[in-house]
Backbone as a printed PyTorch tensor [residue, N CA C, xyz], in Angstrom:
tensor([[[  4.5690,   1.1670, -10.9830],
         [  3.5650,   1.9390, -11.6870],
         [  2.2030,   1.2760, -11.4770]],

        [[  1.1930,   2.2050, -11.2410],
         [ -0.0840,   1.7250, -11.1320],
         [ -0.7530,   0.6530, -12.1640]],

        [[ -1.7010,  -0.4080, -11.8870],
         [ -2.0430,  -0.6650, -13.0670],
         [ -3.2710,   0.2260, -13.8000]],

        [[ -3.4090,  -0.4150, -14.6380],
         [ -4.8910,   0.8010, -15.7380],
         [ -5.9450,   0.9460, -14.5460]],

        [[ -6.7180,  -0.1300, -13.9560],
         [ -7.8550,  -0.2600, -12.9370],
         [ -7.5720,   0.9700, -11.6910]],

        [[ -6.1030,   0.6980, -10.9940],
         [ -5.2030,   1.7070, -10.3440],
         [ -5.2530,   3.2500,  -9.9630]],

        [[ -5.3060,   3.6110, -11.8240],
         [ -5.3090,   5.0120, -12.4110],
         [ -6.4330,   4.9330, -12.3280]],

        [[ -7.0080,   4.6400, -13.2090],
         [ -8.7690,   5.1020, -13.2380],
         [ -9.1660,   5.5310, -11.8200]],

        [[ -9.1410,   4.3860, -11.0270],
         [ -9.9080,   4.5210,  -9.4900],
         [ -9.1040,   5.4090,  -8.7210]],

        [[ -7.7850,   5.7490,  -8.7860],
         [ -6.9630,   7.0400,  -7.9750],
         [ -7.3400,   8.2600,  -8.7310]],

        [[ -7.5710,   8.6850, -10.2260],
         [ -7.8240,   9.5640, -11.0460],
         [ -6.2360,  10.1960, -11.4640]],

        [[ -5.3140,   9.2220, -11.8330],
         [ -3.8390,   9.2680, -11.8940],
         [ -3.6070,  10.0970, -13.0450]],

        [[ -2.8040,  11.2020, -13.2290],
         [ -2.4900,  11.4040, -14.3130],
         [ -1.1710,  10.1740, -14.7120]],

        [[ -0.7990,  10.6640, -16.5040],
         [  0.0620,   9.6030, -16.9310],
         [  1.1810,   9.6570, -16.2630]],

        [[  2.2540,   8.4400, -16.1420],
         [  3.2610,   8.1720, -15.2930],
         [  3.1800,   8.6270, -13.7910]],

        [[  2.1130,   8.8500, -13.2220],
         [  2.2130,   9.1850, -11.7950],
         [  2.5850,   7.5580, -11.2170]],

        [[  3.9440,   7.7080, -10.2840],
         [  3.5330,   5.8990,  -9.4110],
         [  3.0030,   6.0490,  -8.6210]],

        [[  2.8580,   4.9980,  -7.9080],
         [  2.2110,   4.4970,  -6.7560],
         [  2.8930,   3.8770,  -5.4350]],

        [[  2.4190,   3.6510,  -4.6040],
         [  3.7880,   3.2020,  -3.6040],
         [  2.8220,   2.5910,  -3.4080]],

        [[  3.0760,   0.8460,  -3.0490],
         [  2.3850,  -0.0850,  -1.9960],
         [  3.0750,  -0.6410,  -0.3660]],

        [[  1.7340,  -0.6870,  -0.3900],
         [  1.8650,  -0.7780,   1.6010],
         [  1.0430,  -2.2150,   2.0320]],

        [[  2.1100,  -3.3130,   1.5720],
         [  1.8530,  -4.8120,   2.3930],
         [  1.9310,  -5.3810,   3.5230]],

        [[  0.8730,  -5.1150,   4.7030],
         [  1.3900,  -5.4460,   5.9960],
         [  0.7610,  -7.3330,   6.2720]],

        [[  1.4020,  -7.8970,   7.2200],
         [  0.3170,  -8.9890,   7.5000],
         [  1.0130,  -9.4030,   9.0860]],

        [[  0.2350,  -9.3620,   9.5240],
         [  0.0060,  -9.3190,  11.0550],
         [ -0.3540, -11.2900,  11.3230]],

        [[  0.9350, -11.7390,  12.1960],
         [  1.0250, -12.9680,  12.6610],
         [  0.8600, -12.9980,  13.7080]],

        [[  0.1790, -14.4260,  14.3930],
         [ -0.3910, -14.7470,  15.5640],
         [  0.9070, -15.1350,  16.3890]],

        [[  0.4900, -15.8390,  17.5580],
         [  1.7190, -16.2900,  18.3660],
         [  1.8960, -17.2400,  17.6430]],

        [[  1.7520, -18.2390,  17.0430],
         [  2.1590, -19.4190,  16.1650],
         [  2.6850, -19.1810,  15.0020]],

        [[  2.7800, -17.9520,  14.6440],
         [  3.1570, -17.4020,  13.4440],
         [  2.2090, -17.5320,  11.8410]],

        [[  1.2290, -17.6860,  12.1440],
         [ -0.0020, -17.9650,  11.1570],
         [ -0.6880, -16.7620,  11.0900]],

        [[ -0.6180, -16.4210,   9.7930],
         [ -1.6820, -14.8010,   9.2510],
         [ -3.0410, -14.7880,   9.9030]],

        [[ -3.2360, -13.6620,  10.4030],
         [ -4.3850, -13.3380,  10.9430],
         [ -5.3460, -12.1330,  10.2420]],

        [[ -4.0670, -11.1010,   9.6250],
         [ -4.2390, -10.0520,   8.7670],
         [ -3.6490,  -9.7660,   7.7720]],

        [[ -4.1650,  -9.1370,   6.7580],
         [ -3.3970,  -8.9120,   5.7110],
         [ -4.0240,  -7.0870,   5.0540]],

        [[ -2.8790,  -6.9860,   4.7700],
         [ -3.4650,  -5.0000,   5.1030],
         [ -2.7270,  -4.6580,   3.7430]],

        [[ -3.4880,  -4.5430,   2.8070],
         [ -2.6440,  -3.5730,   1.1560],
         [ -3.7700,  -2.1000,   1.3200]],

        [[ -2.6340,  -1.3870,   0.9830],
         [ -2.9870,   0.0920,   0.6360],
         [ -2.3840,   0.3120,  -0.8300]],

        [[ -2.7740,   1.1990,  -1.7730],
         [ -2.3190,   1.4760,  -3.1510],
         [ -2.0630,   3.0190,  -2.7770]],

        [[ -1.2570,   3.9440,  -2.6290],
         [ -1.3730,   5.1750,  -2.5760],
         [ -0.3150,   6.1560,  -3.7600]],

        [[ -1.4580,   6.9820,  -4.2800],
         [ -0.9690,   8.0390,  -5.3830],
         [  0.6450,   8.5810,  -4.6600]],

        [[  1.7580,   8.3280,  -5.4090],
         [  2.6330,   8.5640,  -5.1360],
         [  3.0980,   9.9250,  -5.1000]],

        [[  2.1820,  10.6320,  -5.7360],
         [  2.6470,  12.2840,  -5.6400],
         [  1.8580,  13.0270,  -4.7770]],

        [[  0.7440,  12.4190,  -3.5770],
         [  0.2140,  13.2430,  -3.0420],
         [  0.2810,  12.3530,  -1.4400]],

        [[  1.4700,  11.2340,  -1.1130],
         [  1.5640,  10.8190,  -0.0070],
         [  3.0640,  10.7750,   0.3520]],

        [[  3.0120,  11.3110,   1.6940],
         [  5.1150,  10.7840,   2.3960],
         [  4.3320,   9.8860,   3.7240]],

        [[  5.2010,   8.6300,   3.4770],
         [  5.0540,   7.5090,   4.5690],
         [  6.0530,   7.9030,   5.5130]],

        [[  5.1740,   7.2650,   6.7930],
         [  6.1770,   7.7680,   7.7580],
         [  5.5580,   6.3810,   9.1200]],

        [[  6.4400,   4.8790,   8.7600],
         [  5.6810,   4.0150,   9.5710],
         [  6.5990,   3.6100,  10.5630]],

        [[  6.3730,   3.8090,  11.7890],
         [  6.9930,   2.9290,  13.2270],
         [  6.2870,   2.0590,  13.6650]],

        [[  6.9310,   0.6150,  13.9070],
         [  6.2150,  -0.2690,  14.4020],
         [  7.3550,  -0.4230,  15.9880]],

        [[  6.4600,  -0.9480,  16.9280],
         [  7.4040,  -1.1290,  18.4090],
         [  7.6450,  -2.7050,  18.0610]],

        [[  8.4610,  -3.2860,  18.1670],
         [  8.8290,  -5.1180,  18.1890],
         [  8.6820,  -5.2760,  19.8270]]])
């Protein structure tokens, strides 16, 4: 569930969730280079992520 800050800034009605999206992108040494959060209104998104290895 979103927090209060969350709702306000998405314009959430009550009990809407949220889905989070934590990516972080490692170097050849394996040390963070990126770090990628998304917060998205759970009733107005379908994820759909492929990554190639």
């Amino acid at each position: 569930m979103p927090t209060a800050e969350e709702a306000r800034a998405l314009h959430l009605g009550p009990a809407t969730p949220v889905g989070r999206l934590l990516r972080t992108t490692l170097d050849q040494n394996d040390l963070p280079v990126e770090v990628y959060q998304v917060i998205l209104p759970g009733d107005r998104h379908v994820l759909l992520y492929e990554v190639e290895a």
